[in-house]
KESEMI-991571 format. One line per field, with one value per atom (N, C-alpha, C): residue number from 1; residue in one letter; chain; atom name; z, x, y. Coordinates in nm, 4 decimals. Layout:
<sites>
i <- (NUM | ...)
aa <- (A | ...)
ch <- (A | ...)
at <- (CA | ...)
w <- (Z | ...)
u <- (X | ...)
v <- (Y | ...)
</sites>
This chain:
<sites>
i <- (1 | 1 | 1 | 2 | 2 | 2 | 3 | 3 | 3 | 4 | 4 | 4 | 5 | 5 | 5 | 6 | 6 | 6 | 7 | 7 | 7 | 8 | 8 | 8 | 9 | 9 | 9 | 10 | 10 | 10 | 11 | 11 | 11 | 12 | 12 | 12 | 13 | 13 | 13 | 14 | 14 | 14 | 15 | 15 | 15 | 16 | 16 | 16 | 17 | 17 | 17 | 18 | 18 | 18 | 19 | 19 | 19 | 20 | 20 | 20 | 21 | 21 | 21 | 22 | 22 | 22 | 23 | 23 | 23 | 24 | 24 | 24 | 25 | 25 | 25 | 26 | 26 | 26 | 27 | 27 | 27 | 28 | 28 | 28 | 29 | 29 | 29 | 30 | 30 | 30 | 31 | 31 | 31 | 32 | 32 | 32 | 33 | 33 | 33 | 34 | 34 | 34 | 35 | 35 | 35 | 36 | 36 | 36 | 37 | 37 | 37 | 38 | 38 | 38 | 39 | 39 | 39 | 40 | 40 | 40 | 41 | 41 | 41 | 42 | 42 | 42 | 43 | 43 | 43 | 44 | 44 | 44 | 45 | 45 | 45 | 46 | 46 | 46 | 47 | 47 | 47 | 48 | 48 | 48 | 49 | 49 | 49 | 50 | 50 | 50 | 51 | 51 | 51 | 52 | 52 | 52 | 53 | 53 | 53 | 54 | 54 | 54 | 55 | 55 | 55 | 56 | 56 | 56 | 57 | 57 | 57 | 58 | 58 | 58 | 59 | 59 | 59 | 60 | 60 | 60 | 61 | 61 | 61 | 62 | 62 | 62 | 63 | 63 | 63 | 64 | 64 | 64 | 65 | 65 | 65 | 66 | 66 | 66 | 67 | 67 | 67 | 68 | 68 | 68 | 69 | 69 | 69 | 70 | 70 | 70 | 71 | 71 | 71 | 72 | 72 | 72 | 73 | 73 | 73 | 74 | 74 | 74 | 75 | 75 | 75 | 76 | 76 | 76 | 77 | 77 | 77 | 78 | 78 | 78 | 79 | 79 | 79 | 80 | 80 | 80 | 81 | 81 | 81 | 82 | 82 | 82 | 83 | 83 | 83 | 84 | 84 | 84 | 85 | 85 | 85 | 86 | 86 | 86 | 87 | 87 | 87 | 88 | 88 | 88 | 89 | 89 | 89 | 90 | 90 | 90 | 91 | 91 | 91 | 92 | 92 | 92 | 93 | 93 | 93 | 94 | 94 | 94 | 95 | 95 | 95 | 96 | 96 | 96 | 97 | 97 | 97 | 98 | 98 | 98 | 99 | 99 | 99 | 100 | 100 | 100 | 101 | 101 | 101 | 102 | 102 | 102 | 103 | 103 | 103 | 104 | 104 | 104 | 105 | 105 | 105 | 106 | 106 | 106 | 107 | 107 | 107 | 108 | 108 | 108 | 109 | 109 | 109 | 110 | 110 | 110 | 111 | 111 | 111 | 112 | 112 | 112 | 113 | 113 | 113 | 114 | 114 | 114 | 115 | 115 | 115 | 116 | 116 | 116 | 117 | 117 | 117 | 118 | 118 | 118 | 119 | 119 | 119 | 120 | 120 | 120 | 121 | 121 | 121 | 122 | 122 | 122 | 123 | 123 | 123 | 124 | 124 | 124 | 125 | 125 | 125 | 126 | 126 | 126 | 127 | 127 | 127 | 128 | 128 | 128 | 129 | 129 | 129 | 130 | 130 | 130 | 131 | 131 | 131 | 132 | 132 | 132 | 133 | 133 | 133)
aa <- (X | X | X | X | X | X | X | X | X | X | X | X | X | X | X | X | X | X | X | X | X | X | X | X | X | X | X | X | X | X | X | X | X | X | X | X | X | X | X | X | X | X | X | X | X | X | X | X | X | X | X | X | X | X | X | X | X | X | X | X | X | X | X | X | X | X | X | X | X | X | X | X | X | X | X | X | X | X | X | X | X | X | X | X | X | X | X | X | X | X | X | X | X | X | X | X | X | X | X | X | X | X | X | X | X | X | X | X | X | X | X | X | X | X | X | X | X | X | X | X | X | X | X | X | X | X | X | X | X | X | X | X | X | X | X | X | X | X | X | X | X | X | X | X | X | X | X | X | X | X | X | X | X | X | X | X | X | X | X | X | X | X | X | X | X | X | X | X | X | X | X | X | X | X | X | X | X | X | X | X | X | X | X | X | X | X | X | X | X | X | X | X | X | X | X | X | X | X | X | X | X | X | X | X | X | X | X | X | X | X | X | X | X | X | X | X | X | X | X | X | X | X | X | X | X | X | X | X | X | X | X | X | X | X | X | X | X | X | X | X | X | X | X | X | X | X | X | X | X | X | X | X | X | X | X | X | X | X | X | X | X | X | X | X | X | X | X | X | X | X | X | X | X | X | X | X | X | X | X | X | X | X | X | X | X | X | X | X | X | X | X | X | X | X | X | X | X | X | X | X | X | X | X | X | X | X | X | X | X | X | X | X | X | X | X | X | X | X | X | X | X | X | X | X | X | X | X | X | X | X | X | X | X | X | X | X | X | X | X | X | X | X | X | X | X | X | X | X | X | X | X | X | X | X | X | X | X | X | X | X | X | X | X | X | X | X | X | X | X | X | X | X | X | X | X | X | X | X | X | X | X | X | X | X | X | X | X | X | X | X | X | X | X | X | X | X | X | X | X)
ch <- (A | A | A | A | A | A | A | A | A | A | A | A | A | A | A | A | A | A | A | A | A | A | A | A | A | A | A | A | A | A | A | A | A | A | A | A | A | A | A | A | A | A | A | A | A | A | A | A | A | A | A | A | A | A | A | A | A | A | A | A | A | A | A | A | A | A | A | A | A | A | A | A | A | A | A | A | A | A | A | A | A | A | A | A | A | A | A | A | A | A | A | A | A | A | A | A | A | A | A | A | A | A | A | A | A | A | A | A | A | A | A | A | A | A | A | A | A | A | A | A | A | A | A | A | A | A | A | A | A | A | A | A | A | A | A | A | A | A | A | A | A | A | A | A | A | A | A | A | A | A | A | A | A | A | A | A | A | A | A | A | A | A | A | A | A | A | A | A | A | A | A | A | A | A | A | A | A | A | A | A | A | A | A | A | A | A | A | A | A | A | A | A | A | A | A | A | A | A | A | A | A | A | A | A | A | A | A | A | A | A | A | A | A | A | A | A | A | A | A | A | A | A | A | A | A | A | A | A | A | A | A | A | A | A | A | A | A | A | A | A | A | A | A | A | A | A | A | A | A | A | A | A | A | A | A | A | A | A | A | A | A | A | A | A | A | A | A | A | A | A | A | A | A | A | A | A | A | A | A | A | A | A | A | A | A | A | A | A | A | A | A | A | A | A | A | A | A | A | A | A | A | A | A | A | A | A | A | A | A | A | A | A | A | A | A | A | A | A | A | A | A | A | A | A | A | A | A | A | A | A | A | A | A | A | A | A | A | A | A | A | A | A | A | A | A | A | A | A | A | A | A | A | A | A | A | A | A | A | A | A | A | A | A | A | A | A | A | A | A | A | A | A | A | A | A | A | A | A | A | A | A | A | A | A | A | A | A | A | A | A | A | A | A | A | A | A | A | A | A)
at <- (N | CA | C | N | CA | C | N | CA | C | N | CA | C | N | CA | C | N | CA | C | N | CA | C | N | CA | C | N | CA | C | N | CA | C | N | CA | C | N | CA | C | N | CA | C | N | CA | C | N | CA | C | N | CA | C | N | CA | C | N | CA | C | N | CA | C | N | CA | C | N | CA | C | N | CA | C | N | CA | C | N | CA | C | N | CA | C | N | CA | C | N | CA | C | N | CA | C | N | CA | C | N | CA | C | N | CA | C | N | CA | C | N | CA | C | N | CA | C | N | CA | C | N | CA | C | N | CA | C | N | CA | C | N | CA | C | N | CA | C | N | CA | C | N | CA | C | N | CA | C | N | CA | C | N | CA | C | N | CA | C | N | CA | C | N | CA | C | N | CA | C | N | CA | C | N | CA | C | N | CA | C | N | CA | C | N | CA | C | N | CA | C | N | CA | C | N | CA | C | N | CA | C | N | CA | C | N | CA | C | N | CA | C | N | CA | C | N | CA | C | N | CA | C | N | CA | C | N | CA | C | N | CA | C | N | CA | C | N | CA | C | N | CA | C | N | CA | C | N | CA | C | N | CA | C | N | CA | C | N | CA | C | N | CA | C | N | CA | C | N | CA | C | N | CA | C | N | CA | C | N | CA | C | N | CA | C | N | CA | C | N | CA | C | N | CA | C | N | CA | C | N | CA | C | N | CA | C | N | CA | C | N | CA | C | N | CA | C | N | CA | C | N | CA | C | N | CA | C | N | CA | C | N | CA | C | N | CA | C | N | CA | C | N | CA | C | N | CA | C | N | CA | C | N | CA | C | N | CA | C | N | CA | C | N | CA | C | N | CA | C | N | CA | C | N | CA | C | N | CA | C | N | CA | C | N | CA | C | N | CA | C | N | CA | C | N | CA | C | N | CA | C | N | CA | C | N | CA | C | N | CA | C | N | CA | C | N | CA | C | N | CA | C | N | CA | C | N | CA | C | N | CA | C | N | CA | C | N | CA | C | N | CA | C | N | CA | C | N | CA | C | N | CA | C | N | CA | C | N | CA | C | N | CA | C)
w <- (2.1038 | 2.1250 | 1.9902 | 1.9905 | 1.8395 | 1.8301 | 1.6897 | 1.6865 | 1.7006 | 1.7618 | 1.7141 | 1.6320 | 1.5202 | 1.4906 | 1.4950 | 1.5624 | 1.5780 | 1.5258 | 1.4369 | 1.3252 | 1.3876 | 1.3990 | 1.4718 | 1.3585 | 1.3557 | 1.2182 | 1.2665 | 1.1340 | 1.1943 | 1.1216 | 0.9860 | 0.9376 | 0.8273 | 0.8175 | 0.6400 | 0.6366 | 0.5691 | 0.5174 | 0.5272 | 0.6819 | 0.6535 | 0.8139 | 0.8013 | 0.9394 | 0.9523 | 1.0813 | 1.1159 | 1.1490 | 1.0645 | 1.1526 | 1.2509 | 1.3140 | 1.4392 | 1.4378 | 1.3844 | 1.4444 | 1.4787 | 1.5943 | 1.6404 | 1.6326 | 1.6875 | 1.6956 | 1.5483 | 1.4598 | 1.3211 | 1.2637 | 1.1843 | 1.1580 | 0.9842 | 0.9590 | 0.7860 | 0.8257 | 0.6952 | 0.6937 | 0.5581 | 0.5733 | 0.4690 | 0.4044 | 0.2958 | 0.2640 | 0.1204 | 0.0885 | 0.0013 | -0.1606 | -0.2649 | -0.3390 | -0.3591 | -0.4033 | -0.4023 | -0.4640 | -0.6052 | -0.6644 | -0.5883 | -0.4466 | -0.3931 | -0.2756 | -0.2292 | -0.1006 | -0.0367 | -0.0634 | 0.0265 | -0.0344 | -0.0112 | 0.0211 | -0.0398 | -0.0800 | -0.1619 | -0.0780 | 0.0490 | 0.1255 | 0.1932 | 0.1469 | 0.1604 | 0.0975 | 0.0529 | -0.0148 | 0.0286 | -0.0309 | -0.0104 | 0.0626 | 0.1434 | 0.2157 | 0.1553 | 0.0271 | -0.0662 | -0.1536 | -0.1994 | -0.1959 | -0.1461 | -0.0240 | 0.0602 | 0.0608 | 0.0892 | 0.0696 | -0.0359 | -0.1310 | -0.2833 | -0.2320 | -0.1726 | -0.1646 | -0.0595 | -0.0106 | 0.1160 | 0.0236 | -0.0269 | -0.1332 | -0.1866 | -0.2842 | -0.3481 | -0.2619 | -0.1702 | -0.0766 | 0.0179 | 0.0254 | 0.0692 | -0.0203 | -0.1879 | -0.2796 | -0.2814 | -0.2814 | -0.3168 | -0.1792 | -0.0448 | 0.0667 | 0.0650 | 0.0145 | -0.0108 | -0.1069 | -0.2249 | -0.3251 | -0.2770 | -0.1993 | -0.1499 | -0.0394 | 0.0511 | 0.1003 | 0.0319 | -0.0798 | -0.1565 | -0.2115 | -0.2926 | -0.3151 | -0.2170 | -0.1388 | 0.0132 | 0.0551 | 0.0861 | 0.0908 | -0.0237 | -0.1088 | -0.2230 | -0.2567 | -0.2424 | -0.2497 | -0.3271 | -0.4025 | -0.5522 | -0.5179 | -0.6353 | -0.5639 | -0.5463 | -0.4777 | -0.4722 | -0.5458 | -0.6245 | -0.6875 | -0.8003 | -0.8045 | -0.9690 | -0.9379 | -0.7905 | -0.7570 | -0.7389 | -0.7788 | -0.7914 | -0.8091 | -0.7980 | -0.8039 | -0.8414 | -0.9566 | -1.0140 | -0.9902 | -0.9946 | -0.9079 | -0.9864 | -1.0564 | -1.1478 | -1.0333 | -1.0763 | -0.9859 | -1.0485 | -1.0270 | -1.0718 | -0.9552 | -0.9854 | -0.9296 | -0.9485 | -0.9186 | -0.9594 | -0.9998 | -1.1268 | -1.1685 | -1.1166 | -1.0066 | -0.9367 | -0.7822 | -0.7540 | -0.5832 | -0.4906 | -0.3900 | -0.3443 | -0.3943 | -0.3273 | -0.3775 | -0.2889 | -0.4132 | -0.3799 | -0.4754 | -0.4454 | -0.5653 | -0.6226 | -0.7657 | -0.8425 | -0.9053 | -0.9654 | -1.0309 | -0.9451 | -0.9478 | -0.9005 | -1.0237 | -1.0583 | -1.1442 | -1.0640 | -1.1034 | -1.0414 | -1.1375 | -1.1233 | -1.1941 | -1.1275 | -1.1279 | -1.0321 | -1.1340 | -1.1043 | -1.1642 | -1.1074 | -1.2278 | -1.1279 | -1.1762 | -1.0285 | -1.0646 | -1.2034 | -1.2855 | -1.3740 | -1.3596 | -1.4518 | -1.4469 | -1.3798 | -1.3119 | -1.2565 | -1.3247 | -1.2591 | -1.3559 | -1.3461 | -1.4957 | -1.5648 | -1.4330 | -1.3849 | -1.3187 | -1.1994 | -1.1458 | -0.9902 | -1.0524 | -1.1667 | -1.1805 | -1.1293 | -1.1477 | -1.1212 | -0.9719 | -0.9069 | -0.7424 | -0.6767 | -0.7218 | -0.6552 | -0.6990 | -0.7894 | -0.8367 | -0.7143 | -0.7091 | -0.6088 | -0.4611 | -0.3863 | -0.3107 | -0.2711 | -0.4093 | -0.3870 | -0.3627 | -0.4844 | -0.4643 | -0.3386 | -0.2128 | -0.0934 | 0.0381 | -0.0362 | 0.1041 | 0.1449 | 0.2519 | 0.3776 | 0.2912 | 0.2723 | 0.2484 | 0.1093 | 0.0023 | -0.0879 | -0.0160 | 0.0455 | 0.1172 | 0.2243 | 0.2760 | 0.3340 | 0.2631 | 0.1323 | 0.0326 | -0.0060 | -0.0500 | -0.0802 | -0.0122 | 0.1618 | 0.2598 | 0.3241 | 0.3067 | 0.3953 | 0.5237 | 0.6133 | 0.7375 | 0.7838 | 0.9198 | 0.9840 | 1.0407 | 0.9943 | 1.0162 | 1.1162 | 1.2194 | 1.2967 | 1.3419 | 1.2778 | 1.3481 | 1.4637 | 1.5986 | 1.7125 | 1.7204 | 1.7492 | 1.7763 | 1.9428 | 1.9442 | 2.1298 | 2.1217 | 2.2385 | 2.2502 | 2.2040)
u <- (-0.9170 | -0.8172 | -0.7609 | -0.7216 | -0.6997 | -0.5810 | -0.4738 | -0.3486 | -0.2733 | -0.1887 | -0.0794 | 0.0251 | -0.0149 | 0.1568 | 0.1930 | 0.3072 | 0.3744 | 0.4668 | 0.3990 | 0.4527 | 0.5204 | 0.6529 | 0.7563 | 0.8365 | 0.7960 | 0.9241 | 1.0998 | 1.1134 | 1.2885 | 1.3177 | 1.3408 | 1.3595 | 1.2866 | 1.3271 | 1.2323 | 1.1024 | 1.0639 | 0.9803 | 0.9476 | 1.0759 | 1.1126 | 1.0655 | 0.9403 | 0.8790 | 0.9446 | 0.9369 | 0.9758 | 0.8654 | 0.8199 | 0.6933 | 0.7216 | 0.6872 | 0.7452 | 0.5640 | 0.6514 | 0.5063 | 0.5492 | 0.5034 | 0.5302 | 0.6938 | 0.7508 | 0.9026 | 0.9616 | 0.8980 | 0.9680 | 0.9470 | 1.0647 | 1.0398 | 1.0500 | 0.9613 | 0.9729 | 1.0190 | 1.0178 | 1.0293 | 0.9076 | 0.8953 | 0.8428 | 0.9293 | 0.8853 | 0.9790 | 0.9000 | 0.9180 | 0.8716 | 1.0031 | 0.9663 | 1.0867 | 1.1422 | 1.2697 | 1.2790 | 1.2376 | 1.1903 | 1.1040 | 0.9814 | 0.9497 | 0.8383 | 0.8879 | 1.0478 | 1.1029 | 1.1334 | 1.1091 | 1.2237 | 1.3442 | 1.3846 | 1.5242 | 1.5036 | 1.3797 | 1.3486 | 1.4463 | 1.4579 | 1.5375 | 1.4337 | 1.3220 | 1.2120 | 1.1019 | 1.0011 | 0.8652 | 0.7779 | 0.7125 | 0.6393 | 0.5155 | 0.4183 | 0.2705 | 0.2227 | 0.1785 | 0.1122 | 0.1713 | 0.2943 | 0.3439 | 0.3235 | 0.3577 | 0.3542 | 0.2101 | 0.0653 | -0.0352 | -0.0852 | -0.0232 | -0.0598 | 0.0585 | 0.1760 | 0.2508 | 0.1630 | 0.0916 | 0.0214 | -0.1319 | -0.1210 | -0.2322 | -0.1445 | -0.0595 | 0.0143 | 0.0439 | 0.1418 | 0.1660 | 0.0718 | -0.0581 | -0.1419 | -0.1977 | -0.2212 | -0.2581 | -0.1399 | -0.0194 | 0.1112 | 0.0627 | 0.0601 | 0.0905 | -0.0401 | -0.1722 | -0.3064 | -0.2562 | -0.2167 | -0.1514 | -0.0614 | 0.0138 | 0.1172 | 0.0493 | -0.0118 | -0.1063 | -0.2061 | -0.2645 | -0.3383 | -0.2471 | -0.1251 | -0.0244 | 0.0143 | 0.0478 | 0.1098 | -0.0519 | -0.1073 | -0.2417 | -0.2718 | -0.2758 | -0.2580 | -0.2027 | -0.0881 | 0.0824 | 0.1247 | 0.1126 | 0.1571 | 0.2926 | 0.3980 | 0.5137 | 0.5101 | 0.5611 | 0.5637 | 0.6470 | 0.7382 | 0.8708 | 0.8136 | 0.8437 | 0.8267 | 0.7562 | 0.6080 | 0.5208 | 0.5599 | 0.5032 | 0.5428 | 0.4369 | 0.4229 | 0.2661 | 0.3424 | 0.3073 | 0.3769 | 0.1752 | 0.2377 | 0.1284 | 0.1776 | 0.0958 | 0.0719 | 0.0139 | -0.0095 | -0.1265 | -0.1033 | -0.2238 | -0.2375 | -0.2606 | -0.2900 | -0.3369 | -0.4567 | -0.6018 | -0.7402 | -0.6988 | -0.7693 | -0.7037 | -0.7503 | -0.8841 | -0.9846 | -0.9465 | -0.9945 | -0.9932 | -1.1314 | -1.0624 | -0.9426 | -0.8853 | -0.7109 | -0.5955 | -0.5997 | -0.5715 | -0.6407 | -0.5391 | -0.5332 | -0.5131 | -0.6829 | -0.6504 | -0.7578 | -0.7758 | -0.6399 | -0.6758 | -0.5100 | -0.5402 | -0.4828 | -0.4776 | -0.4048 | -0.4031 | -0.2593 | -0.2999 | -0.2508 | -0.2165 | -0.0611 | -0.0539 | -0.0333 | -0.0914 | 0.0124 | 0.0869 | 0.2129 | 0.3023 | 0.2840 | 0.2065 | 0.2143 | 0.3350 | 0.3918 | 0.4872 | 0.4257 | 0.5611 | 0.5485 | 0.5082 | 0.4059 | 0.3057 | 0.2220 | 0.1673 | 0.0494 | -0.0749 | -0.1669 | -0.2604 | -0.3607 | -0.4435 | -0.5130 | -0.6635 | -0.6812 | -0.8246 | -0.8424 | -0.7191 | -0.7228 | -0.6735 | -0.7279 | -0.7120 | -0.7818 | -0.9033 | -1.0204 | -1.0584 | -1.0206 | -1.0176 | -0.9036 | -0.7919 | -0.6705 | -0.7226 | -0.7708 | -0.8343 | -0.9125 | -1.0251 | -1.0987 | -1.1026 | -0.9651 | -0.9053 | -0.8097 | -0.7121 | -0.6455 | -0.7521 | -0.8823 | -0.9883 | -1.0321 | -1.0184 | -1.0527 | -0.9765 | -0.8622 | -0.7368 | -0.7968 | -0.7312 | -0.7642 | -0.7766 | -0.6393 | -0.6260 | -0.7268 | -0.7619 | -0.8622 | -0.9920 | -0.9990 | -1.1881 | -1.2077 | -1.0593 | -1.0678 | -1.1691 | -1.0654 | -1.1148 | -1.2298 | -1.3329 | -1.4095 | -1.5023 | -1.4920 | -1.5815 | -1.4603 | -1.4689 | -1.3698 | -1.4002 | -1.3185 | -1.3571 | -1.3513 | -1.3969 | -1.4290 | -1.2919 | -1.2803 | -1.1172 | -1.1475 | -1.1625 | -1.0829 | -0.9786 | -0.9500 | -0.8365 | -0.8379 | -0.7806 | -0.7637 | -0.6735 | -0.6525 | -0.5371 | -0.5033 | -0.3734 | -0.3537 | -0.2277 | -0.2505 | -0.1367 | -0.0165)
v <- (-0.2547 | -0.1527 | -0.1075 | 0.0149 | 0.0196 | 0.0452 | 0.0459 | -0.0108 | 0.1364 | 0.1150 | 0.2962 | 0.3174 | 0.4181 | 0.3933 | 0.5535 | 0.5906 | 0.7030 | 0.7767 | 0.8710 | 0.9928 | 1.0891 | 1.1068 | 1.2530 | 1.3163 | 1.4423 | 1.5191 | 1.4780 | 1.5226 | 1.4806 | 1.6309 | 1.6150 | 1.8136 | 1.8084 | 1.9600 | 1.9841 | 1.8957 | 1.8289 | 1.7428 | 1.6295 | 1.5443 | 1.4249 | 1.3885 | 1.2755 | 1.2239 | 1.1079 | 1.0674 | 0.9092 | 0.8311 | 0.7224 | 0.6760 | 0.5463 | 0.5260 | 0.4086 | 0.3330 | 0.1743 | 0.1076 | -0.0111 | -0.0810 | -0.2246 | -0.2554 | -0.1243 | -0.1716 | -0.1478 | -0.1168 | -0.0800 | 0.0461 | 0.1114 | 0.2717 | 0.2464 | 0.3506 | 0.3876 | 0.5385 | 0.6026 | 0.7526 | 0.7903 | 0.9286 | 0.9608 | 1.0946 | 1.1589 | 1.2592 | 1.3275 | 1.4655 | 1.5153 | 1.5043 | 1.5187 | 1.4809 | 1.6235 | 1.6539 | 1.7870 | 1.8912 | 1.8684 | 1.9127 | 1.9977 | 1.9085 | 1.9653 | 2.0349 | 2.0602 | 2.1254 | 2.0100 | 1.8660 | 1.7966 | 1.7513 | 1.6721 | 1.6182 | 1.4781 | 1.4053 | 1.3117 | 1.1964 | 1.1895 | 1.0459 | 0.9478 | 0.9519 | 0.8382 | 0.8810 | 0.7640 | 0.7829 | 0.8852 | 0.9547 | 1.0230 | 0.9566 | 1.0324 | 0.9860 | 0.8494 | 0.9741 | 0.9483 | 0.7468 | 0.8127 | 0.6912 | 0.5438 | 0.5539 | 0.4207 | 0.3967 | 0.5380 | 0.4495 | 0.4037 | 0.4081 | 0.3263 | 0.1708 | 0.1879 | 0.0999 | 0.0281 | 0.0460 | -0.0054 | -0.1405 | -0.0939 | -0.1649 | -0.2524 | -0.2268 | -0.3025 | -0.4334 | -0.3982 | -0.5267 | -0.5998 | -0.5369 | -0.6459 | -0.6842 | -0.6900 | -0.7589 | -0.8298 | -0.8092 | -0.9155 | -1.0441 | -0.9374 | -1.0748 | -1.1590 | -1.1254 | -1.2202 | -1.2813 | -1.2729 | -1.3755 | -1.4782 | -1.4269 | -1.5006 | -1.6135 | -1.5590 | -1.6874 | -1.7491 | -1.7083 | -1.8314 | -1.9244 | -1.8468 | -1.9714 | -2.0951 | -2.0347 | -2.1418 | -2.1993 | -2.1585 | -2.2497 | -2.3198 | -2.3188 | -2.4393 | -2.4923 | -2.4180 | -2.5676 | -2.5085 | -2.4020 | -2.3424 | -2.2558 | -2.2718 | -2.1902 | -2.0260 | -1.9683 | -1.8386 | -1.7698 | -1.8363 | -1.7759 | -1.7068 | -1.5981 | -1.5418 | -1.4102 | -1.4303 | -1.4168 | -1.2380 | -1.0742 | -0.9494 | -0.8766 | -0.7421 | -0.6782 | -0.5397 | -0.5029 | -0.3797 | -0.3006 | -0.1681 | -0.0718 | 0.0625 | 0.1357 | 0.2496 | 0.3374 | 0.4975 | 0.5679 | 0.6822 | 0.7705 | 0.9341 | 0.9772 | 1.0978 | 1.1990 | 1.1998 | 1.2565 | 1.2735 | 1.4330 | 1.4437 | 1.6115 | 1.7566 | 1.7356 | 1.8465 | 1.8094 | 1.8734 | 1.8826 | 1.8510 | 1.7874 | 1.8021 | 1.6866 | 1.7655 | 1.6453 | 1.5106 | 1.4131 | 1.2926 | 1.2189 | 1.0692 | 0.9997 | 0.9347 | 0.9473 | 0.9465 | 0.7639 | 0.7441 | 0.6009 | 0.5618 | 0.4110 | 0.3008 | 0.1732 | 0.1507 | 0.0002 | -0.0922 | -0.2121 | -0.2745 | -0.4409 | -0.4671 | -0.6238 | -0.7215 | -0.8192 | -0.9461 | -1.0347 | -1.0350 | -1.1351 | -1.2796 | -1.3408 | -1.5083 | -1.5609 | -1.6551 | -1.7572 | -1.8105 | -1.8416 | -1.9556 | -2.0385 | -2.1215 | -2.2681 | -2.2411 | -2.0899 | -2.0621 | -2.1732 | -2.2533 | -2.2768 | -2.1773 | -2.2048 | -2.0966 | -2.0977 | -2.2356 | -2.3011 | -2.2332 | -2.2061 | -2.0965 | -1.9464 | -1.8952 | -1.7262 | -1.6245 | -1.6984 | -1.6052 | -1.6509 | -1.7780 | -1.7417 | -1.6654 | -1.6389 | -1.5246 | -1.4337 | -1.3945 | -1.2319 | -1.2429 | -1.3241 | -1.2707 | -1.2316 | -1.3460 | -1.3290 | -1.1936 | -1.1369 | -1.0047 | -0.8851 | -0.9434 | -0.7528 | -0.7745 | -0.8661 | -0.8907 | -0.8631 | -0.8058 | -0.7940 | -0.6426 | -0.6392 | -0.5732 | -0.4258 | -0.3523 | -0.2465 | -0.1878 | -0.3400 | -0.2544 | -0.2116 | -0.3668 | -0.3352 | -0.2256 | -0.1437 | -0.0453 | 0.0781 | 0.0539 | 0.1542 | 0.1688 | 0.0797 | 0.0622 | 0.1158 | 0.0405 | 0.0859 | 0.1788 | 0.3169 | 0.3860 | 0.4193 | 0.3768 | 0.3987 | 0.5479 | 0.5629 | 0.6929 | 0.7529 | 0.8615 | 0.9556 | 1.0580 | 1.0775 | 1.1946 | 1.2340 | 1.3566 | 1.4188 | 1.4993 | 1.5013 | 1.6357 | 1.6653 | 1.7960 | 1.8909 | 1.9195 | 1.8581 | 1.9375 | 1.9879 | 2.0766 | 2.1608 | 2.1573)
</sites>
């Protein structure tokens, strides 16, 4: 069955999205004609990456016993400069807790390029849109 989450305008520029009992908003900044009172689309799906590389980190820590404190994922992004509009580059940091050891680096790397939302990317799944009345 596949999951729903439910996008309704509220004004100008500014949607409500409703999923599993919880709402975000989105919003254009004003610069672009909104009102800049929540992240843009675009935004959250770069923020959407970010935090499933943070929450896969965060369970390799707790599955190894390692603390989570310290533990942060700072997230850069462009634009791609041709069309269509797209985001183009993504970089990405993970802040390890302090006393991270050096011997489990390169298995959390491999674990974060493995969370859900990159390997979406990678393999992008199939998008249709329909229009009704």
């Amino acid at each position: 069955m596949m999951n729903v989450i439910h996008v309704s305008h509220e004004v100008g520029d500014r949607f409500r999205i409703r999923i599993r009992g919880h709402e975000a908003f989105v919003d254009q900044p004003v610069d672009d004609g909104g009102r800049d009172s929540a992240p843009t689309p675009t935004e959250l799906f770069v923020a959407g990456l970010a935090s499933c590389v943070a929450f896969y980190a965060g369970r390799f820590l707790r599955r190894h016993d390692l603390p989570t404190e310290g533990l942060a994922v700072e997230c850069g992004f462009e634009f791609a400069p041709d069309r269509p509009a797209r985001v183009g580059k993504v970089e990405l940091v993970v802040h390890l807790p302090e006393g991270f050891p050096d011997d489990r680096r390169k298995a959390l790397l491999s674990v974060v390029e493995h969370c859900t939302v990159h390997n979406s990317l990678n393999q992008p799944p199939e998008v249709g849109i329909a229009l009704e009345p």
